[in-house]
PLY file of the C-alpha trace (Angstrom):
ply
format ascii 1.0
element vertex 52
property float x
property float y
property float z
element edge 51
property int vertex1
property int vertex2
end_header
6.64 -22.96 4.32
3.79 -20.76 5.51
6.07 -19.73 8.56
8.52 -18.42 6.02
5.30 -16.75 3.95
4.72 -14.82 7.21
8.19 -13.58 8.05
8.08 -12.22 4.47
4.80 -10.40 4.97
5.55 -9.20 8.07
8.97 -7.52 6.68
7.19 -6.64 3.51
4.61 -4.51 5.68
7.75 -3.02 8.08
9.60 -1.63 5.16
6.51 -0.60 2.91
3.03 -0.12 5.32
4.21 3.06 7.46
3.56 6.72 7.46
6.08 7.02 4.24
3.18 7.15 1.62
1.29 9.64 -0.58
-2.48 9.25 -1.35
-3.15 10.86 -5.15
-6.17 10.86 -7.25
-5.44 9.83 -10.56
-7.55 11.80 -13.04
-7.89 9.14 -15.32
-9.51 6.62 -13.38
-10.94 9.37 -11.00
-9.84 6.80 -8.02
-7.27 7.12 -5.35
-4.48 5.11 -5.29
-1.20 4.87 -2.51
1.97 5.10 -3.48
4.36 3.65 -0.90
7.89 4.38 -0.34
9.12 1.69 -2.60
7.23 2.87 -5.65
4.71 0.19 -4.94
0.92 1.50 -6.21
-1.97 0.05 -3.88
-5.49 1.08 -5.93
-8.20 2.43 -3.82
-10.15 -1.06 -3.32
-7.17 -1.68 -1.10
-7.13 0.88 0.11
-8.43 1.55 4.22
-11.78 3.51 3.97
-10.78 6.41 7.06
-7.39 6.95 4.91
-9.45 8.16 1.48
0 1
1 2
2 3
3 4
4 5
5 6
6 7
7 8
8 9
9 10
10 11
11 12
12 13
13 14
14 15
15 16
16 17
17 18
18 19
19 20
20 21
21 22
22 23
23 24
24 25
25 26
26 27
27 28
28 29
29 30
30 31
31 32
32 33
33 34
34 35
35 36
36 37
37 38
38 39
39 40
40 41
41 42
42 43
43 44
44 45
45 46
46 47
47 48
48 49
49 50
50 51
């Protein structure tokens, strides 16, 4: 089971964790947030500090 949990993170961060991303501020929330290829959002807490 946590084999199978790792192949799946490890092709979840292949396809979506790349170069293929855009880094907006939303004016809302006045944070950043990533928005991968996929349409996935990552907010800025999750965001890697050298990338904002």
């Amino acid at each position: 089971m946590g084999f199978k949990k790792g192949i799946n993170a490890l092709f979840f961060r292949m396809n979506n964790c790349n170069h293929k991303f855009d880094l907006v501020k939303n004016n809302t929330t006045n944070k950043y947030e990533m928005i991968l290829k996929d349409g996935t959002i990552i907010n800025e807490n999750r965001i890697a500090e050298y990338l904002i």
